[in-house]
C-alpha positions in Angstrom: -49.5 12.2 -12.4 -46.4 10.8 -14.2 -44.2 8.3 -12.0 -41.4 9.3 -10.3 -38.0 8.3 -11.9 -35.7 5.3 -10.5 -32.2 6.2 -10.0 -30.3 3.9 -12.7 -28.4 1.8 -10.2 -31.5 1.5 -7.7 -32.9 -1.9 -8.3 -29.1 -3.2 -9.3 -28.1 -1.7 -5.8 -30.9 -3.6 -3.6 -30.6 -7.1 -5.7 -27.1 -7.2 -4.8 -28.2 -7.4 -0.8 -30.1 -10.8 -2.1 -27.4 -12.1 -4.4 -25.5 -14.3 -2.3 -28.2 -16.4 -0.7 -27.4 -18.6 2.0 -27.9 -22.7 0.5 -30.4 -24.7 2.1 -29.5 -28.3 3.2 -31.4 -30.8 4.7 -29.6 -32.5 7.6 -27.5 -34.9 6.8 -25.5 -33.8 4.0 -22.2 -32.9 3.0 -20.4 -30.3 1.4 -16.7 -30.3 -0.6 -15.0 -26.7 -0.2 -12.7 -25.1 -2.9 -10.8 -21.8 -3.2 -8.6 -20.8 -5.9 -6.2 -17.6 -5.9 -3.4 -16.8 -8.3 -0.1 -16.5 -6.9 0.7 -12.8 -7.7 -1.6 -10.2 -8.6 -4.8 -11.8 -8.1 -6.7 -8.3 -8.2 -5.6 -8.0 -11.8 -6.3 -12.0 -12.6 -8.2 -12.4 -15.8 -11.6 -13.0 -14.7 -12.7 -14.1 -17.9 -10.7 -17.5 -17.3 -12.6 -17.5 -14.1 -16.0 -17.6 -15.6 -14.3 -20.0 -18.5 -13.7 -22.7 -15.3 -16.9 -22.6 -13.7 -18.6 -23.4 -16.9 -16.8 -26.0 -18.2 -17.4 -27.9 -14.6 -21.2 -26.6 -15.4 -21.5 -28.2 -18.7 -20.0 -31.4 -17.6 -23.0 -31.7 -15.8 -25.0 -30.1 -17.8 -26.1 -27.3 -15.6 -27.2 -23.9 -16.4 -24.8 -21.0 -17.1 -24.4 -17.9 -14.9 -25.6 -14.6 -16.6 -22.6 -12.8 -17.9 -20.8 -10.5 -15.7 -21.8 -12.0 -12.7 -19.5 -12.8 -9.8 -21.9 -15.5 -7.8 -24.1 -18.4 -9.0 -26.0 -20.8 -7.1 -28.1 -23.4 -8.3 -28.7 -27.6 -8.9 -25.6 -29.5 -10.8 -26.8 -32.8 -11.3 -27.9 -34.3 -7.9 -25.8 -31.2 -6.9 -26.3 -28.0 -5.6 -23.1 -25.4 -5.9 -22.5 -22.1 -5.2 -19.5 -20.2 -6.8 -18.6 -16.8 -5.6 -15.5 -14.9 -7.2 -14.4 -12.4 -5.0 -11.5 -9.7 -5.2 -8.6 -12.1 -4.6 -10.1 -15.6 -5.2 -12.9 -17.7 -6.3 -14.8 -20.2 -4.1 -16.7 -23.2 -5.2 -18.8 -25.6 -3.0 -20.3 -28.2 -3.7 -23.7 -29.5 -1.9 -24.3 -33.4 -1.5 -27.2 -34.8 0.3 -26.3 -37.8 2.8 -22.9 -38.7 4.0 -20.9 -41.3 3.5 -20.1 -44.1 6.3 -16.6 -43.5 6.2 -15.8 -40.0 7.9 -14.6 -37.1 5.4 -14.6 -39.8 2.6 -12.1 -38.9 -0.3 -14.6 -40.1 -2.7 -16.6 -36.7 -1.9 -13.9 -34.9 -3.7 -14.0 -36.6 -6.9 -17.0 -33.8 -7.5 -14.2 -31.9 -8.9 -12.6 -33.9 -12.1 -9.0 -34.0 -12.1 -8.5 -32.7 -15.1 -10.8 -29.9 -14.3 -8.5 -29.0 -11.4 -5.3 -29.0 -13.2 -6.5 -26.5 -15.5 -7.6 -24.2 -12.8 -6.4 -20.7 -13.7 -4.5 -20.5 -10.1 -3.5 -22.5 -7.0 -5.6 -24.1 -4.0 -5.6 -21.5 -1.6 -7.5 -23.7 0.8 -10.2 -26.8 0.3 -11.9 -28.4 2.9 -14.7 -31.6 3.6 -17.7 -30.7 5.7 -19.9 -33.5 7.6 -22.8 -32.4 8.3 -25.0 -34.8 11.1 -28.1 -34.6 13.2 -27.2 -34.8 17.0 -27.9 -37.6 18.4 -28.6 -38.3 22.3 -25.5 -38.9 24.5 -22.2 -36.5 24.4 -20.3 -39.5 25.0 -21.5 -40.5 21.2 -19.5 -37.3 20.2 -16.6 -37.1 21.8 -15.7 -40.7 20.5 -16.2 -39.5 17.3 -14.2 -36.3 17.4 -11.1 -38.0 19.2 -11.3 -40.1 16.0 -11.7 -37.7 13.8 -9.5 -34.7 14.5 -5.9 -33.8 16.1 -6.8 -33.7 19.9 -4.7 -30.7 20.9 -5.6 -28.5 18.2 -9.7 -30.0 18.1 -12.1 -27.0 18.8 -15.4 -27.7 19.3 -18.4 -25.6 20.2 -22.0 -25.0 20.8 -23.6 -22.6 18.4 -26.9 -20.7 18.2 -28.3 -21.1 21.5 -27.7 -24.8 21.4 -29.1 -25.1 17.4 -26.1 -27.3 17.2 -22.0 -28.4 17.4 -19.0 -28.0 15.4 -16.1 -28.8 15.7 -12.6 -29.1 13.2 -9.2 -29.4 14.2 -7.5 -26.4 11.4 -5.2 -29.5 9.8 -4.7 -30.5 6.5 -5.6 -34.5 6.3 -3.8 -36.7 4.0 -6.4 -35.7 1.2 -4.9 -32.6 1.8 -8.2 -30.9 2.7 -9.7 -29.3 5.9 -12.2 -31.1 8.0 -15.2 -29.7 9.4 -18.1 -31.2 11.0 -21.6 -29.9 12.4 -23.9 -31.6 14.6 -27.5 -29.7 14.2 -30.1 -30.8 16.4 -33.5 -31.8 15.7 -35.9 -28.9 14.3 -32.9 -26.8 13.1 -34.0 -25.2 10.1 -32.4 -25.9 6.8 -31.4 -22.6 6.3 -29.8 -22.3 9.6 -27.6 -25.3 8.5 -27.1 -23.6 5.3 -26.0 -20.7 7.5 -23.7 -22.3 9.8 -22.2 -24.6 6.9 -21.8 -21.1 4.9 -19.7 -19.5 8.1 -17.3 -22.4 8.4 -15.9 -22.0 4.5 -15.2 -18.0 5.4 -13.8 -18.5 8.1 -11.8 -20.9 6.8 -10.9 -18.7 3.4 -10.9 -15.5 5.4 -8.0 -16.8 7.7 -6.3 -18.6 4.8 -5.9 -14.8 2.9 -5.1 -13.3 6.1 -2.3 -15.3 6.9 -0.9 -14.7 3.4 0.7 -11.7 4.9 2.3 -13.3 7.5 5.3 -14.7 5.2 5.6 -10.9 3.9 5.7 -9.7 7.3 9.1 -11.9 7.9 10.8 -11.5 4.9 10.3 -7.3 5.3 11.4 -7.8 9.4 14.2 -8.9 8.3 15.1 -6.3 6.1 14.0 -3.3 8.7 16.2 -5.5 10.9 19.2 -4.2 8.8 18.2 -0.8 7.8 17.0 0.6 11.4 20.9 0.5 12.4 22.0 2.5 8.9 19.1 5.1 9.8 19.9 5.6 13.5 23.6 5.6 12.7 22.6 8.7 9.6 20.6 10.3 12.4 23.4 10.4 14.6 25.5 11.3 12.0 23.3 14.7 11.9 24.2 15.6 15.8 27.8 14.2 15.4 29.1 15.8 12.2 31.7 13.6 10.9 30.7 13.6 7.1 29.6 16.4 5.1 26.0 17.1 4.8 25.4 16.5 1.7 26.7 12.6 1.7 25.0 12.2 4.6 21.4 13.6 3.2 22.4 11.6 -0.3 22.6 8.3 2.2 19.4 9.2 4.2 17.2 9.7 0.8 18.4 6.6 -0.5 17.2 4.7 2.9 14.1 6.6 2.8 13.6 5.3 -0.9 13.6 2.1 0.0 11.0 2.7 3.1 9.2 4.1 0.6 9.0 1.2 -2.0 8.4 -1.7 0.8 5.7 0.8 2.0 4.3 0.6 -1.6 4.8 -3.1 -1.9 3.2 -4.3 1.5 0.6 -1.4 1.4 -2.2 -3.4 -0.4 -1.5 -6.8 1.5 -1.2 -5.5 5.4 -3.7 -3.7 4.4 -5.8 -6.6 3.3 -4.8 -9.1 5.8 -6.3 -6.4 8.6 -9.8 -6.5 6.8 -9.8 -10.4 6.4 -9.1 -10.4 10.6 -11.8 -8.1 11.0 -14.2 -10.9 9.0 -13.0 -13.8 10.7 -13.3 -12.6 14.4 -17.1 -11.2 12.4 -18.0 -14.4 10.8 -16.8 -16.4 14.2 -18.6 -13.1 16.0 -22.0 -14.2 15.0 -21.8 -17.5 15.7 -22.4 -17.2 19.0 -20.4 -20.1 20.5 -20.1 -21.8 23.7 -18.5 -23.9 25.4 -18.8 -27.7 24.4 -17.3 -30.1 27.2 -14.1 -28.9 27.9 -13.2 -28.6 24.3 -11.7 -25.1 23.5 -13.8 -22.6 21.0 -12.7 -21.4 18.1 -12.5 -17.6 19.2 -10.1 -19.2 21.8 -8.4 -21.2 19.4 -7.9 -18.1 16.9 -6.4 -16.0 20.3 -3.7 -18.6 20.6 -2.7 -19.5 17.4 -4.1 -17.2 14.7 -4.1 -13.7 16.5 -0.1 -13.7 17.2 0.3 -14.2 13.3 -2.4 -11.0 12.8 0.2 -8.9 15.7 3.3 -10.2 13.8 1.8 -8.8 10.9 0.4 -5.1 12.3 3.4 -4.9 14.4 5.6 -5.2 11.2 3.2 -2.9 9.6 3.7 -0.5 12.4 7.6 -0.8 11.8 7.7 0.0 8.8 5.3 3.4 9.2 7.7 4.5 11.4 10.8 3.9 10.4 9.7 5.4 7.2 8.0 8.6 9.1 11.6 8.8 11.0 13.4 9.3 7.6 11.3 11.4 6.3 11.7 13.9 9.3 15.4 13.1 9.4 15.6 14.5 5.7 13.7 17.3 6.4 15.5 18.6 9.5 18.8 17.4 7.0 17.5 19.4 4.4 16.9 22.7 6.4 20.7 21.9 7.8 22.3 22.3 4.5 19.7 25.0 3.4 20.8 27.5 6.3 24.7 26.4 5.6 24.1 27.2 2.0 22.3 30.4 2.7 25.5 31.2 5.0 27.6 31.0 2.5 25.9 32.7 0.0 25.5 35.5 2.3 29.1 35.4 2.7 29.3 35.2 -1.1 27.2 38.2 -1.2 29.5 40.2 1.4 32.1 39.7 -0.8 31.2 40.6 -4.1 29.6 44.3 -2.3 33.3 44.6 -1.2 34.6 43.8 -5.2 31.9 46.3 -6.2 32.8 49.1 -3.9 35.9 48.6 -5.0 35.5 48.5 -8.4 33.8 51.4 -8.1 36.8 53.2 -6.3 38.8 52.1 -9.2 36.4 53.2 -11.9 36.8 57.0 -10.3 40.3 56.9 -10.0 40.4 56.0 -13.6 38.0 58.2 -14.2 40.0 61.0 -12.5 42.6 60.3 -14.6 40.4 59.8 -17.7 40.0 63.8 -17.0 43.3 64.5 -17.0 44.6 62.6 -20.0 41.3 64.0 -22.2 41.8 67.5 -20.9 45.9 67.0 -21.7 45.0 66.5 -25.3 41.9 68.9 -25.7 44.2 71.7 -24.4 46.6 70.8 -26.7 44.1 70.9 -29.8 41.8 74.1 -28.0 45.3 76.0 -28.0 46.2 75.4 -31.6 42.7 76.9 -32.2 43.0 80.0 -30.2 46.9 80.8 -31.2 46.4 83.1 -33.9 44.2 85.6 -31.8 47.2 85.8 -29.1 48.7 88.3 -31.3 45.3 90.3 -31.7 44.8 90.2 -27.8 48.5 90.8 -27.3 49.1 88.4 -25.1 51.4 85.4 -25.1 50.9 81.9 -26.5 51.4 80.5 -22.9 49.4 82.7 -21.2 46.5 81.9 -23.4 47.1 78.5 -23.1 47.0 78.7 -19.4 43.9 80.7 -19.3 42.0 78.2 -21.4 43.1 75.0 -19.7 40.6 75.4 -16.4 37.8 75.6 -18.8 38.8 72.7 -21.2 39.3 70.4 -18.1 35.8 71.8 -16.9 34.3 70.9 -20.0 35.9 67.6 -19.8 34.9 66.6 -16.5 31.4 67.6 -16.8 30.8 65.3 -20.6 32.7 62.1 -18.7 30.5 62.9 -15.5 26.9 62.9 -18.3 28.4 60.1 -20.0 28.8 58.1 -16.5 25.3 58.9 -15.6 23.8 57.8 -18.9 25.2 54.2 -18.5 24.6 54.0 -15.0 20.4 54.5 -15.5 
C-alpha cells in the first residue's frame, strides 16, 4: 500500500510549536536583556538588517549562524548562551552567563553587547534589563536586606512562584546603567529548565508591558484632540434640531468632522489594537506564574492593577471615544443626509407641479394657435379653391360668391382634419 501524503506545511506547522525552547540555566547565573524596535513602522522594518545585527554580534564570537529566514535562534556564543527572537514589532536578544558577579546587577554584565555593535542597531532600546539569578538561601531576613538594597522600596514587588520553586522580585525602574533589574531566588532542586522558564517570563513581561504602554502617549495626544472636536460635533448635531444654517453647510461641516474621525480611527487602529493584545500577554505571562505573597511585599499582578492597568483603561477608554464619536457622526450624516434628500425631493416635486402646469398650458396655447392655424390655412385655400372653381359658376349659373361660399365649409373641413393628422403624427 502506498503511504499517505503529508500536507506541505505539516511538519513546518508542528516544528514551529518546538521553536522557541525555553534556555536551560544552572543556578546561579545571569542574564543581560535587550529589545530593539524602530521608532515608526516597525511592521514594515527591513528584517534583512535584523538578521544582518544578530550575525555580526555572532561572528564576533565566532558562533554559528541562524538558517536563513528564521525569526528565533538559540545556541552557545562563546562561554555564552543567547537566544534571539524577532517578533512583529521588535527583536529581543539575551544573553546567558553562568555565575554572578559580587557586585549586584554589575554593569560589566552588559559589556556582552559591544558598543559599537549597539550603535549600529537598526532601531532604538525599547527596553533592556539585568537579571540575578541566586539559589535561596535559609533565613528571609537574608532577603529582605538584600532587596531593600537593591530595589526602590515603594515600587519593590516581590513574590513566591511555582508552589514555592522560588522568589522574584524587581522594582520596574530604570537604574543608572539605564537597564531594568530583575532578580530570582530558586530554591534547592528547582530544575534548570524551570529557571529557564521563570527567567524566560520576566523578559516578556517586561517587553510585553514596554509595547503596551507605547500606546499610552497616542492615547493623550488623540484625547486631546476628541477634547476639541466632541463640542463642533454636538454643536452640528444641534444645529440639525435648531435650524439656523442651511443644510447643506451644515452636512459639508459634519463630513468634514467625520473625516477626521475617520483618519485618527485609521491611524490608532493598528496600535490600540496592539496594546490590547500585549495586556492580554502580560496579565498571561504573570497568569501562569502562579505568585504569592512574599512577606508583606506586593505582587506583581498587584503592582500591574495600580500602576500599569490605569494606563491600559486610559488607553481603551480613548479607544472607546473615539468609536463613538465616530459612530455619532456617521449617524448624524446619515439622518443629515435623508434631511436634505426629502427637502430636495420637495422641491422637485414642486418643480414637477410646475412644469405639468407650463405643459397644460402650453398645450392650451398650442390649440388656440392651432384654431387659428385653421382659420388662416382655410383663409388662403378658399381663396386659391375659388379661383379653381370660377370658371364653372357660369356653367352652373350661379354666382362667384355663392360658390365661394358653398365651398368654404369644405375647405376649412379639409383643413382642420390634415392639421389634426399632422398633430397626431408628431405627437406618437
Amino acid at each position: 500500500m502506498a503511504p499517505i501524503e503529508d500536507h506541505p506545511l505539516r511538519y513546518m506547522l508542528t516544528n514551529e510549536l518546538h521553536a522557541r525552547p525555553f534556555p536551560s540555566l544552572q543556578t546561579p547565573c545571569h542574564a543581560a536583556f535587550l529589545a530593539i524596535k524602530t521608532p515608526r513602522d516597525a511592521v514594515n522594518r527591513d528584517r534583512d538588517a535584523d538578521r544582518t545585527h544578530i550575525i555580526d554580534l555572532l561572528d564576533r564570537y565566532g558562533a554559528q549562524h541562524p538558517k536563513p529566514d528564521d525569526t528565533h535562534f538559540f545556541g552557545q556564543m562563546g562561554r555564552y548562551k543567547i537566544k534571539w527572537e524577532s517578533h512583529a514589532e521588535f527583536v529581543t536578544y539575551t544573553i546567558f552567563a553562568p555565575g554572578v558577579a559580587e557586585r549586584p546587577f554589575d554593569p560589566a554584565a552588559w559589556e556582552v553587547f559591544p558598543d559599537d555593535w549597539l550603535e549600529k542597531a537598526p532601531g532604538a532600546r525599547l527596553t533592556s534589563a539585568l537579571i540575578r539569578v541566586e539559589q535561596l538561601r535559609e533565613g528571609r531576613e537574608d532577603i529582605e536586606d538584600r532587596l531593600n538594597e537593591w530595589f526602590v522600596a515603594d515600587s519593590l514587588c516581590a513574590s513566591s512562584i511555582l508552589e514555592d520553586a522560588g522568589i522574584m522580585a524587581t522594582d520596574f525602574r530604570i537604574d543608572p546603567g539605564g537597564h531594568m533589574r530583575f532578580a530570582v531566588f530558586a530554591r534547592p532542586g528547582t530544575g534548570q529548565r524551570r529557571v529557564g522558564r521563570i527567567v524566560q517570563r520576566l523578559t516578556e513581561i517586561e517587553t510585553y508591558k514596554a509595547m503596551s504602554m507605547l500606546g499610552l502617549p497616542r492615547a493623550r495626544q488623540l484625547s486631546a484632540r476628541l477634547a476639541e472636536l466632541d463640542p463642533q460635533l454636538t454643536e452640528l448635531v444641534g444645529e440639525m434640531r435648531v435650524g439656523h444654517r442651511q443644510p447643506e453647510e451644515t452636512l459639508r461641516n459634519l463630513l468634514a468632522v467625520s473625516a477626521e474621525l475617520e483618519s485618527l480611527l485609521a491611524q490608532t487602529a493598528f496600535r490600540f489594537s496592539a496594546t490590547s493584545a500585549y495586556e492580554a500577554l502580560v496579565n498571561q505571562r504573570i497568569e501562569v506564574l502562579r505568585e504569592e505573597r512574599f512577606g508583606y511585599r506586593q505582587t506583581f499582578r498587584e503592582f500591574m492593577m495600580r500602576r500599569y492597568e490605569p494606563s491600559m483603561r486610559t488607553v481603551k477608554s480613548t479607544e472607546a471615544q473615539l468609536d463613538s464619536m465616530t459612530r455619532r457622526a456617521v449617524r448624524a450624516a446619515n439622518l443629515l443626509r435623508t434631511q436634505v434628500d426629502v427637502e430636495r425631493s420637495a422641491q422637485n416635486q414642486k418643480l414637477l407641479e410646475s412644469m405639468d402646469r407650463r405643459a397644460d398650458l402650453q398645450l392650451r396655447l398650442q390649440r388656440t394657435v392651432e384654431g387659428l392655424s385653421v382659420v388662416a390655412i382655410s383663409y388662403y385655400a378658399v381663396s386659391l379653391v375659388s379661383y379653381m372653381v370660377y370658371p364653372l359658376a357660369d356653367a352652373l349659373a350661379v354666382s362667384k360668391g355663392l360658390l365661394t361660399a358653398l365651398l368654404t365649409p369644405f375647405v376649412v373641413l379639409g383643413v382642420w382634419a390634415m392639421v389634426r393628422r399632422i398633430r397626431r403624427g408628431v405627437e406618437h
